[in-house]
Biopython code that builds the backbone (N, CA, C, O; Angstrom):
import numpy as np
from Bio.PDB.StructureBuilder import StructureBuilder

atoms = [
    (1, "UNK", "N", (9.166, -14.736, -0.120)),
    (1, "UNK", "CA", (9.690, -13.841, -1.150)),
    (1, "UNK", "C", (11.135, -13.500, -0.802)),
    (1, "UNK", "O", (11.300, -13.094, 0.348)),
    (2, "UNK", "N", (12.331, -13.599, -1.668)),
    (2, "UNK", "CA", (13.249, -13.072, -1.375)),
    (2, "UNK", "C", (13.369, -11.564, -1.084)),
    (2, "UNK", "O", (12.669, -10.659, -1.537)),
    (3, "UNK", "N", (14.714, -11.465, 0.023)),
    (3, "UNK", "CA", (14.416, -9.959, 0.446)),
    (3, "UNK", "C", (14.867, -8.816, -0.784)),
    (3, "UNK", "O", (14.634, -7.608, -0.742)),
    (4, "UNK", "N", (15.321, -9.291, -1.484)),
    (4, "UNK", "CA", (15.955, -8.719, -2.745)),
    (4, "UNK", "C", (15.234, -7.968, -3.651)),
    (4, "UNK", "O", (15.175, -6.864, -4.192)),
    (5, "UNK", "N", (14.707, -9.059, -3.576)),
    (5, "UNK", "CA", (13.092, -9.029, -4.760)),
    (5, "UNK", "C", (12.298, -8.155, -3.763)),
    (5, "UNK", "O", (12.087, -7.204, -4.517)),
    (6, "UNK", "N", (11.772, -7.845, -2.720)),
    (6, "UNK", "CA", (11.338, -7.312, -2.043)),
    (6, "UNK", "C", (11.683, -5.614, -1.473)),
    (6, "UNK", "O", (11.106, -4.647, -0.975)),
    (7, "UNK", "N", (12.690, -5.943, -1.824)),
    (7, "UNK", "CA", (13.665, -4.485, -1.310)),
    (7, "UNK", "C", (13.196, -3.846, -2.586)),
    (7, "UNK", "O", (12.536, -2.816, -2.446)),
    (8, "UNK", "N", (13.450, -4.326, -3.950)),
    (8, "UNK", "CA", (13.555, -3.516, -5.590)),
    (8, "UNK", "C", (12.200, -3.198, -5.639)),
    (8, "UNK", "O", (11.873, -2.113, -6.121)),
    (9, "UNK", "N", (10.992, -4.309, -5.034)),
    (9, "UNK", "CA", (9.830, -4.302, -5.093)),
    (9, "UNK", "C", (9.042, -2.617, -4.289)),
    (9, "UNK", "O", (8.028, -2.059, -4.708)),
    (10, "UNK", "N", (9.984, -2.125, -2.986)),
    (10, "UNK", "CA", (9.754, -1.448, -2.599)),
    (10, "UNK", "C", (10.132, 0.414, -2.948)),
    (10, "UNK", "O", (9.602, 1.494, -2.684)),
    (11, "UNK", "N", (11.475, -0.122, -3.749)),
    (11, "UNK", "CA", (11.861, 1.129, -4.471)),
    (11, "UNK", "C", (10.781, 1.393, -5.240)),
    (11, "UNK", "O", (10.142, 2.445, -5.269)),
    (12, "UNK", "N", (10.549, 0.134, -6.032)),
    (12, "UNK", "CA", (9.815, 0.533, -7.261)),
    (12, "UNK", "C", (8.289, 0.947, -7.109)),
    (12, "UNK", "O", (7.538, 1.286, -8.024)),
    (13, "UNK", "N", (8.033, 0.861, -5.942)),
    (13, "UNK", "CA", (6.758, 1.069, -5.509)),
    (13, "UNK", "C", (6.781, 2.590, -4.501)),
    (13, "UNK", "O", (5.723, 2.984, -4.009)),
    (14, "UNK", "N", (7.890, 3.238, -4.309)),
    (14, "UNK", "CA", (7.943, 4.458, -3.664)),
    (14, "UNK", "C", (8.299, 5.304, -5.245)),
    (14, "UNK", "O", (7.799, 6.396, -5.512)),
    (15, "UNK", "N", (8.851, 4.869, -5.789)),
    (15, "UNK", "CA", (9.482, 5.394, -7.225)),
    (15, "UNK", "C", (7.585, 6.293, -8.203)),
    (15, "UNK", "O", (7.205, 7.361, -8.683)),
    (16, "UNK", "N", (7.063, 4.857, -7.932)),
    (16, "UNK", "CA", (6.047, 5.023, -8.580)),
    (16, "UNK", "C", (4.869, 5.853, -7.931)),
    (16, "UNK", "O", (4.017, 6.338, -8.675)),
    (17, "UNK", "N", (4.809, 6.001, -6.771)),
    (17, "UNK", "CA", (4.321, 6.809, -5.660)),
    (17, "UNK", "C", (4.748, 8.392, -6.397)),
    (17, "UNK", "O", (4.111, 9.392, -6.727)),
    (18, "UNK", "N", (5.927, 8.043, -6.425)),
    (18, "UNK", "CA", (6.548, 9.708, -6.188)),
    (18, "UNK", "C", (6.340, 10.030, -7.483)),
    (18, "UNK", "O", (6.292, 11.250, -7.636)),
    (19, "UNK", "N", (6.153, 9.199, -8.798)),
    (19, "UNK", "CA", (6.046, 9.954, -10.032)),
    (19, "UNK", "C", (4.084, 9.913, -10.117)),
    (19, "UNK", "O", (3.394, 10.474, -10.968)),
    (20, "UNK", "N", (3.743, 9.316, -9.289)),
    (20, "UNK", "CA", (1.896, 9.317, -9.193)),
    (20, "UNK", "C", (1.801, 11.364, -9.020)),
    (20, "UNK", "O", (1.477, 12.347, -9.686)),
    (21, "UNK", "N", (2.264, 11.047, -7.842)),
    (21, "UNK", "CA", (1.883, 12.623, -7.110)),
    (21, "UNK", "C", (2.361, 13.882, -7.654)),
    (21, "UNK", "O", (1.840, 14.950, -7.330)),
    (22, "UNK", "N", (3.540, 13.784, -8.644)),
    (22, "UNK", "CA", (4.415, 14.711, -9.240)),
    (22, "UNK", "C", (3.375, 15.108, -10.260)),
    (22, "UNK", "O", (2.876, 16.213, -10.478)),
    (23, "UNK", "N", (3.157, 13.857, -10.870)),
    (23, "UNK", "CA", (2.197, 14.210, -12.479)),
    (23, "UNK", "C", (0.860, 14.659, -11.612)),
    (23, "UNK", "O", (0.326, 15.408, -12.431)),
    (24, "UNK", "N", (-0.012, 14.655, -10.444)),
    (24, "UNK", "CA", (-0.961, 15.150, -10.089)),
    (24, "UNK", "C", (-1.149, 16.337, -9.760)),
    (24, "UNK", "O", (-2.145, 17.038, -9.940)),
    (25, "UNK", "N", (0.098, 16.640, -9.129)),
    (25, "UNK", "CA", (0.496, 18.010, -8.681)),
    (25, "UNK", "C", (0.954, 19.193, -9.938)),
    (25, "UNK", "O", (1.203, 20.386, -9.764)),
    (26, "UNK", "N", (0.963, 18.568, -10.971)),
    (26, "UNK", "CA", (0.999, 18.514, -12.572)),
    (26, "UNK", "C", (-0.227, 19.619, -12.727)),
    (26, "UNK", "O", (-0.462, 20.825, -12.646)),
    (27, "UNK", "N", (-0.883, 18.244, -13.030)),
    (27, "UNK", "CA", (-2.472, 18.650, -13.392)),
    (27, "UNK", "C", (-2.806, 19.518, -12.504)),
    (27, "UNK", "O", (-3.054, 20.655, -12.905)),
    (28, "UNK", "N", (-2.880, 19.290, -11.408)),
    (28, "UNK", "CA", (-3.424, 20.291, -10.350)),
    (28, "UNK", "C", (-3.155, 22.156, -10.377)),
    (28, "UNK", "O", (-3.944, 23.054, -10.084)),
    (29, "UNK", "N", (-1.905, 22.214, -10.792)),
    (29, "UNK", "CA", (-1.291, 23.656, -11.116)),
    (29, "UNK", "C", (-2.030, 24.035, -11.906)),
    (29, "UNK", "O", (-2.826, 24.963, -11.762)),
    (30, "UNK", "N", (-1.743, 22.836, -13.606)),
    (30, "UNK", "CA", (-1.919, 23.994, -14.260)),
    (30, "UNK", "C", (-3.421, 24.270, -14.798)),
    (30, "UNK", "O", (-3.802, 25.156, -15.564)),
    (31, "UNK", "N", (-4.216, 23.160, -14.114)),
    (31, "UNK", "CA", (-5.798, 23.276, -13.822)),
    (31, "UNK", "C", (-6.381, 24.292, -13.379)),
    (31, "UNK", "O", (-7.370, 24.914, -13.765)),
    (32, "UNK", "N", (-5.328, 24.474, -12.098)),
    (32, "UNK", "CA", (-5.214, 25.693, -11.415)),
    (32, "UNK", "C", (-5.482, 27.305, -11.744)),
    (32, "UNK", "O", (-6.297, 28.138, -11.347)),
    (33, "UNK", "N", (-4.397, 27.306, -12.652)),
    (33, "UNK", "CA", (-3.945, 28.106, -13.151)),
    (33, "UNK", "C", (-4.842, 28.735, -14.336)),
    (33, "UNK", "O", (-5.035, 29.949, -14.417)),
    (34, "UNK", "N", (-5.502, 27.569, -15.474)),
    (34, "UNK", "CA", (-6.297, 28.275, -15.955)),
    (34, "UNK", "C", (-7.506, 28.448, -15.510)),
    (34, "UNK", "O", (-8.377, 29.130, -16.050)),
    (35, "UNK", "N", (-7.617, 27.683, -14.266)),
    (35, "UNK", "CA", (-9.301, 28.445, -13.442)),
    (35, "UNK", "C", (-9.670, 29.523, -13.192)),
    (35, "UNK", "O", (-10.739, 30.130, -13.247)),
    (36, "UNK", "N", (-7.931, 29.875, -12.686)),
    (36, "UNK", "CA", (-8.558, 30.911, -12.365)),
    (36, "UNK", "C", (-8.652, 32.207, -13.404)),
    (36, "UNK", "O", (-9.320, 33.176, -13.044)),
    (37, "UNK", "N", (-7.816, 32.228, -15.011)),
    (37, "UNK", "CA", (-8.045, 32.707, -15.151)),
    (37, "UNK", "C", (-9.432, 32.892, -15.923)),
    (37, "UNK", "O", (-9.825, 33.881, -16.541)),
    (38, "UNK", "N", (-9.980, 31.826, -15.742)),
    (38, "UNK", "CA", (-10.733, 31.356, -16.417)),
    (38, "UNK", "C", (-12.342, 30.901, -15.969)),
    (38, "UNK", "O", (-13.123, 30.232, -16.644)),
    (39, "UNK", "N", (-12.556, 31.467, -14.657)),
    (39, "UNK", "CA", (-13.512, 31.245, -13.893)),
    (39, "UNK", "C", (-14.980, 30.602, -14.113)),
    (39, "UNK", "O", (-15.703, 29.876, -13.430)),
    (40, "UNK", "N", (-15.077, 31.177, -15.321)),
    (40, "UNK", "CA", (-16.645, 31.212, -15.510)),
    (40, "UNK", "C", (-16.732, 30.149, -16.620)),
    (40, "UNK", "O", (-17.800, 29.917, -17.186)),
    (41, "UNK", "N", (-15.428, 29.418, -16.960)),
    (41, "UNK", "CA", (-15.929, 28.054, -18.094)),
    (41, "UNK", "C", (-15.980, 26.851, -17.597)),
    (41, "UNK", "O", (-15.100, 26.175, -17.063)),
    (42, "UNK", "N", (-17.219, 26.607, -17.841)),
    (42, "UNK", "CA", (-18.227, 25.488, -17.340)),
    (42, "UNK", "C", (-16.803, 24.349, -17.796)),
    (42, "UNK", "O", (-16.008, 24.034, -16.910)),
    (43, "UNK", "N", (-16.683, 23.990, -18.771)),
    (43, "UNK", "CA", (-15.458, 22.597, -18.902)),
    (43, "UNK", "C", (-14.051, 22.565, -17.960)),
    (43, "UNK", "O", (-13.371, 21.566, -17.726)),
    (44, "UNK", "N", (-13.781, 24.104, -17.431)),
    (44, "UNK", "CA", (-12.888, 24.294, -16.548)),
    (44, "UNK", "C", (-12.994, 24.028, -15.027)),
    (44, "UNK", "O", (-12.076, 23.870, -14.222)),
    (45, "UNK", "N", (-14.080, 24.017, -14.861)),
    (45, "UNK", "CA", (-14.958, 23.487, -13.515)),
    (45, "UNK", "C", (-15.342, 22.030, -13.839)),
    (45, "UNK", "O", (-15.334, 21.314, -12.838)),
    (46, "UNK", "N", (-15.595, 21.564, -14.709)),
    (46, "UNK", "CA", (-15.425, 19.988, -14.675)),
    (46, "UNK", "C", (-14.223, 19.723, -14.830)),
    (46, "UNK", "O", (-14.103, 18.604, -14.331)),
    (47, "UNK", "N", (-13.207, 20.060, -15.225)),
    (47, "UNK", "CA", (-11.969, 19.387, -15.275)),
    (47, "UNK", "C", (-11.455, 19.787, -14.286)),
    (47, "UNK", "O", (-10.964, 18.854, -13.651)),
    (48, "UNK", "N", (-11.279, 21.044, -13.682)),
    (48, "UNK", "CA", (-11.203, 21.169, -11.868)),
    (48, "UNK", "C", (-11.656, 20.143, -10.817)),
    (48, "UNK", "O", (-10.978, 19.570, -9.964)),
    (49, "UNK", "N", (-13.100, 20.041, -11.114)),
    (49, "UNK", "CA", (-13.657, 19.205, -10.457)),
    (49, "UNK", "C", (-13.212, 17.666, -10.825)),
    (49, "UNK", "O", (-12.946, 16.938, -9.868)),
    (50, "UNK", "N", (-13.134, 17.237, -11.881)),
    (50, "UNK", "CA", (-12.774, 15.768, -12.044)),
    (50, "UNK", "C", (-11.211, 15.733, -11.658)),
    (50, "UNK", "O", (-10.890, 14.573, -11.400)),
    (51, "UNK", "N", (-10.091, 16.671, -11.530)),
    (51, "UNK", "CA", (-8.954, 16.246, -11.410)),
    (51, "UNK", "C", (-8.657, 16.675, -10.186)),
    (51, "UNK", "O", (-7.492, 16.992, -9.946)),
    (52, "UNK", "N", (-9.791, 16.777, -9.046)),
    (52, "UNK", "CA", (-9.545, 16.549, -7.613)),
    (52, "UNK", "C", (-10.193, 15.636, -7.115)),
    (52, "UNK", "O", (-10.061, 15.580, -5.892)),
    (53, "UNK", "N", (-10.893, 14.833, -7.584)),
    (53, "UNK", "CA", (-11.275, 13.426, -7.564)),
    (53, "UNK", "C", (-10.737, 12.799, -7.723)),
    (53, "UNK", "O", (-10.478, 12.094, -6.748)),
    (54, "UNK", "N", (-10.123, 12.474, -8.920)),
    (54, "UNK", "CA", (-8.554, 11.471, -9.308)),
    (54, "UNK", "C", (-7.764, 11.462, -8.692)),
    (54, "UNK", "O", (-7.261, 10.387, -8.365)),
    (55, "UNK", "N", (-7.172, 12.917, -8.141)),
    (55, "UNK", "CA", (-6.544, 12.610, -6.854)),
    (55, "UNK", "C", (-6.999, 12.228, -6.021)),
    (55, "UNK", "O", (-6.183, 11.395, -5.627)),
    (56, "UNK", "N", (-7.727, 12.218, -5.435)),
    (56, "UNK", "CA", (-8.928, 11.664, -3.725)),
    (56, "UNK", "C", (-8.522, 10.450, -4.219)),
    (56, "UNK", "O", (-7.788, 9.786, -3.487)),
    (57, "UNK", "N", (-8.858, 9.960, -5.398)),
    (57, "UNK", "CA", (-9.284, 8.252, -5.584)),
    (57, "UNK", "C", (-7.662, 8.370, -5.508)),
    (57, "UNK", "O", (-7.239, 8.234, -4.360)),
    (58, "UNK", "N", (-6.982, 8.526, -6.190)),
    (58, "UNK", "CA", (-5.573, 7.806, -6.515)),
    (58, "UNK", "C", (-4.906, 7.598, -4.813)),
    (58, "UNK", "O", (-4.461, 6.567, -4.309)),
    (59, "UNK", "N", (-5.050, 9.125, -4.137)),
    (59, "UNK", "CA", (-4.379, 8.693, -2.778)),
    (59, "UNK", "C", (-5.159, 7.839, -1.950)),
    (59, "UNK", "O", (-4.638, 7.366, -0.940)),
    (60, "UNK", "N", (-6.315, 7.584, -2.237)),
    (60, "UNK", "CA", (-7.310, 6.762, -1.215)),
    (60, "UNK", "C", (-6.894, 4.811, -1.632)),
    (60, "UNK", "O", (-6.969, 3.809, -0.921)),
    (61, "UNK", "N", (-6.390, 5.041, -3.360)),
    (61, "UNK", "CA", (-6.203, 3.577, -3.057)),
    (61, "UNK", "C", (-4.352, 3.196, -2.937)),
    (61, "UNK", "O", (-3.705, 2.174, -3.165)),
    (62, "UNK", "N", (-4.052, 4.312, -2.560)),
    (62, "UNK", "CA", (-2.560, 5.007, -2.337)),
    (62, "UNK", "C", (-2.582, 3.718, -1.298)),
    (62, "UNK", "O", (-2.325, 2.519, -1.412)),
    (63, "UNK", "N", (-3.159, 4.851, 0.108)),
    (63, "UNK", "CA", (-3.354, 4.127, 1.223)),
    (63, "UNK", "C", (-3.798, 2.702, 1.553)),
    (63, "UNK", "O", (-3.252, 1.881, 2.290)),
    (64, "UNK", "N", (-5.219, 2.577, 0.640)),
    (64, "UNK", "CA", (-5.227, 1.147, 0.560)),
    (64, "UNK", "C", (-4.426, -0.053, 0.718)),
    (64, "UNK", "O", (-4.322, -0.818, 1.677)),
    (65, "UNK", "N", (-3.743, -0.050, -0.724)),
    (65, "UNK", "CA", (-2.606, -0.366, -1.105)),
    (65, "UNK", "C", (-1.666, -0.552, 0.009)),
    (65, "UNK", "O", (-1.297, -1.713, 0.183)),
    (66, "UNK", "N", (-1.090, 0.562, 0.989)),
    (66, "UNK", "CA", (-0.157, 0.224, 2.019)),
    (66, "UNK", "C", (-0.407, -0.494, 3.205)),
    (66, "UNK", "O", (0.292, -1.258, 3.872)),
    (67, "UNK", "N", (-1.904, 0.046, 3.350)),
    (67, "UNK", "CA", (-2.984, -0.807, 4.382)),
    (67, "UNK", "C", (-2.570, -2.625, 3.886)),
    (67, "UNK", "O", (-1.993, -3.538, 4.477)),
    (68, "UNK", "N", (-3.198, -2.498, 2.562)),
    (68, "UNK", "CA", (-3.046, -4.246, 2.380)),
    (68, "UNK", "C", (-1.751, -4.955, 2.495)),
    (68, "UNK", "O", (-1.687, -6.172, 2.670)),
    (69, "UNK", "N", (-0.656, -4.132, 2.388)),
    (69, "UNK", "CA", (0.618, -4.928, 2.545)),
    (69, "UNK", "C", (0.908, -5.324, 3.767)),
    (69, "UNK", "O", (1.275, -6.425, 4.177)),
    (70, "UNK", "N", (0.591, -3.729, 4.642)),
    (70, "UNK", "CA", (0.539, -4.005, 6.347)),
    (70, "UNK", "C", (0.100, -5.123, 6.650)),
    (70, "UNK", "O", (0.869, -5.925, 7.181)),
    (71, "UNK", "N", (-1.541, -5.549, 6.340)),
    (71, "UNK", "CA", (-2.150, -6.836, 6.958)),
    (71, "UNK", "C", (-1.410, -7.891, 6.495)),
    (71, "UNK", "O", (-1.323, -8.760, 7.362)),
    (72, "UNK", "N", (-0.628, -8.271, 5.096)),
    (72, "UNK", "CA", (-0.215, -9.449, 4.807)),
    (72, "UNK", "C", (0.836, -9.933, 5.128)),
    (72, "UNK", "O", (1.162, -11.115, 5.017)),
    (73, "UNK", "N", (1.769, -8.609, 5.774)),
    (73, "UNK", "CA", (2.673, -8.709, 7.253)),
    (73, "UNK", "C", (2.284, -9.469, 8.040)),
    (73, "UNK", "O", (2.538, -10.674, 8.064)),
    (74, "UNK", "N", (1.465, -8.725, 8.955)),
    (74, "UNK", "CA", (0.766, -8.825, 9.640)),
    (74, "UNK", "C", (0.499, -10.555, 9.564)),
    (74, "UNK", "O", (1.159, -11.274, 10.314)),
    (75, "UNK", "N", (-0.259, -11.011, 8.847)),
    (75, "UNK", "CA", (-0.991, -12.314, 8.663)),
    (75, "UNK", "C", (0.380, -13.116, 8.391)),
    (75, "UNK", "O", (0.265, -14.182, 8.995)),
    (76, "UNK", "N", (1.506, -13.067, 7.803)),
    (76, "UNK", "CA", (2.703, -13.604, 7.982)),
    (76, "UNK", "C", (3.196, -14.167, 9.046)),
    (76, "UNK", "O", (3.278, -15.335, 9.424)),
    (77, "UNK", "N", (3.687, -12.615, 9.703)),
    (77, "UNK", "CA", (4.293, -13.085, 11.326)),
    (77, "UNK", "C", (2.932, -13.921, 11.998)),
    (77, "UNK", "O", (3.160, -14.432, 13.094)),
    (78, "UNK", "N", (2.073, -14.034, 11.653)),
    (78, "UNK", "CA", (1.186, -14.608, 12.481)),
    (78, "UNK", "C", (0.621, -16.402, 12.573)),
    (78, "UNK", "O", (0.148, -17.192, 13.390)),
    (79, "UNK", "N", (1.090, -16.333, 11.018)),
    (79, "UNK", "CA", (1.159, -17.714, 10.513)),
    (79, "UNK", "C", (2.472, -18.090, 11.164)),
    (79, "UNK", "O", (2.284, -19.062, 11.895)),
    (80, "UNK", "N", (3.563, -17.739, 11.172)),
    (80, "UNK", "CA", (5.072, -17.976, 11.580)),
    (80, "UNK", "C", (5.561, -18.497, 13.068)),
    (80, "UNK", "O", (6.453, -19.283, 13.386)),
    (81, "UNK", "N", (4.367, -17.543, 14.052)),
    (81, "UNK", "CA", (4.224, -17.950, 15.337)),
    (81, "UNK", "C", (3.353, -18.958, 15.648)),
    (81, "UNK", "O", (3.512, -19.752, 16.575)),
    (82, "UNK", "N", (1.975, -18.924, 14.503)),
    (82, "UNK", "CA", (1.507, -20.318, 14.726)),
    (82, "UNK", "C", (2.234, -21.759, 14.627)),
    (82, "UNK", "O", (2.087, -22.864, 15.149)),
    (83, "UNK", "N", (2.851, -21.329, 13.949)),
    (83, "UNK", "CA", (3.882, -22.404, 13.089)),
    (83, "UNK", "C", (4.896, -22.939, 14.345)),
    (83, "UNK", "O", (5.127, -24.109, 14.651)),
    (84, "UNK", "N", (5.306, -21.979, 14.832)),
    (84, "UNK", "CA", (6.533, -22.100, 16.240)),
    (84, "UNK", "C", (6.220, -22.653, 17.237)),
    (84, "UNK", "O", (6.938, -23.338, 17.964)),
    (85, "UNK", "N", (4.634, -22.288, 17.402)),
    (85, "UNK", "CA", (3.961, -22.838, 18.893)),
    (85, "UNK", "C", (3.560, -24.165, 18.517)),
    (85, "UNK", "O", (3.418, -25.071, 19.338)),
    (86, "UNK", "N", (3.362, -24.297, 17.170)),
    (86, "UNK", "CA", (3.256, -26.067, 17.011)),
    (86, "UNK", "C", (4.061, -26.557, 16.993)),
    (86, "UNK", "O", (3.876, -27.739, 17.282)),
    (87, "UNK", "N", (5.314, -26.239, 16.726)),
    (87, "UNK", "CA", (6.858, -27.308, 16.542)),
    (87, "UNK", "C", (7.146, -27.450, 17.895)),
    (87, "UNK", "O", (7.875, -28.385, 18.225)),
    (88, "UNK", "N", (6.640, -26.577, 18.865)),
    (88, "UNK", "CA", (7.088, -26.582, 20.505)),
    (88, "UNK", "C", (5.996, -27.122, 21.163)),
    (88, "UNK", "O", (6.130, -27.559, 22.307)),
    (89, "UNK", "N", (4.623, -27.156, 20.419)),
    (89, "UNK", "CA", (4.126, -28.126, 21.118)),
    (89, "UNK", "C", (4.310, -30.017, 21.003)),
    (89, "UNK", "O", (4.177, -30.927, 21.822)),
    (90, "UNK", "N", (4.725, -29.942, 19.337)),
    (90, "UNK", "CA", (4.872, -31.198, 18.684)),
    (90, "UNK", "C", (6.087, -32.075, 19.517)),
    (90, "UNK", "O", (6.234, -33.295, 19.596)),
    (91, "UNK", "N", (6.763, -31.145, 20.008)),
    (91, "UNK", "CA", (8.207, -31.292, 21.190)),
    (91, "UNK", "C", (7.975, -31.632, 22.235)),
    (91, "UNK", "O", (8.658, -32.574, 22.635)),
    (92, "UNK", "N", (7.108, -31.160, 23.019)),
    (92, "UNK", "CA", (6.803, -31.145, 24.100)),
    (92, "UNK", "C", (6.092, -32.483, 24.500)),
    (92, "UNK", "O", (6.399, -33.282, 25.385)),
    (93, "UNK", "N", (4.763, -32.509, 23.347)),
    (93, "UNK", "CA", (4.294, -34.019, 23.289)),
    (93, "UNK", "C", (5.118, -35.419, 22.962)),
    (93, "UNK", "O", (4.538, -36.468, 23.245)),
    (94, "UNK", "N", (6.691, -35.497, 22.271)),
    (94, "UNK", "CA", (7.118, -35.822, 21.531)),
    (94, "UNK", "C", (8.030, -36.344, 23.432)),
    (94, "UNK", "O", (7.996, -37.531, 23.759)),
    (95, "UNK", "N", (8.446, -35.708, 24.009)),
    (95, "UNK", "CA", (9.067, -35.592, 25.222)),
    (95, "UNK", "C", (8.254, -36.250, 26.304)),
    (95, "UNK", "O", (8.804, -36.520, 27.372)),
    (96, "UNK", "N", (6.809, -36.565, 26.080)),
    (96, "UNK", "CA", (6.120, -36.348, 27.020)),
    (96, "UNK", "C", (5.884, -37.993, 26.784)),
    (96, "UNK", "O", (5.792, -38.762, 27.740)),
    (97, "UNK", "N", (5.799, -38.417, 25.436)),
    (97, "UNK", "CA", (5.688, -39.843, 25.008)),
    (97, "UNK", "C", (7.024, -40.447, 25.520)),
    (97, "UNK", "O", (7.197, -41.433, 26.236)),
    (98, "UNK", "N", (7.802, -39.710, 25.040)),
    (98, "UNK", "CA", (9.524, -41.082, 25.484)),
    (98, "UNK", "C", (9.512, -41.272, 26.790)),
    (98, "UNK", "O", (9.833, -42.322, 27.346)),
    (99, "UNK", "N", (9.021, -39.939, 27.495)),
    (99, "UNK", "CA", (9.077, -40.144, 29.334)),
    (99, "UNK", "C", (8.156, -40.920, 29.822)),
    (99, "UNK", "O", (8.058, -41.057, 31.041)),
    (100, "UNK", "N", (7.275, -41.598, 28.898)),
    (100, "UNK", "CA", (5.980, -42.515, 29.477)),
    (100, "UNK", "C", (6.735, -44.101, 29.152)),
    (100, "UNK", "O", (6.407, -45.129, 29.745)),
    (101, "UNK", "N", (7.626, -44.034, 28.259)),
    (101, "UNK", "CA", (7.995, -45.581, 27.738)),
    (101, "UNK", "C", (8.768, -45.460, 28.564)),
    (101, "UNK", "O", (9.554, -46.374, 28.812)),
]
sb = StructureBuilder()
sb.init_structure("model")
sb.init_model(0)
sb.init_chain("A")
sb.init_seg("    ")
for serial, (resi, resn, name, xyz) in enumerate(atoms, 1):
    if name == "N":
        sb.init_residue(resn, " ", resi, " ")
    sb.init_atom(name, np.array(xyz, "f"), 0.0, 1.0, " ", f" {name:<3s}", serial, name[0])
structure = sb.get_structure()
């Protein structure tokens, strides 16, 4: 992937982070807000209750999400060094043949 594309890829993915949590923190107030004045309505306690779930889920696949990029790092550099230790072994054997002729 170009780093370019990768860099915009990352704004746009903190960008979108930060407008996730803004609009949750949204809901969350003013959910808030009429709970409490509002204690005893049963639809206010489900929508309390369902819009602290949405958050749980949203930051849980928040993390996910950063988890999976980590590993495909991860599995990158790893392919990359496999890759290195074969061109240095392919060398080595390659060295090992001319010194036998």
């Amino acid at each position: 992937m170009d780093i370019r594309k990768l860099d915009a890829y990352k704004k746009f993915d903190a960008l979108e982070d930060f407008d996730l949590n803004a609009n949750l923190l949204i809901l969350q107030e003013i959910t808030s807000k009429w709970y409490k004045a509002r204690p005893d309505n049963e639809d206010l306690i489900l929508l309390k209750n369902a819009v602290l779930s949405v958050t749980i889920i949203a930051n849980k696949m928040n993390y996910e999400k950063k988890l999976y990029f980590m590993a495909l790092a991860e599995y990158k550099q790893d392919k990359l060094r496999a890759i290195e230790r074969a061109r240095k072994l392919e060398e080595q054997l390659n060295q090992v043949k001319t010194e036998k002729l």
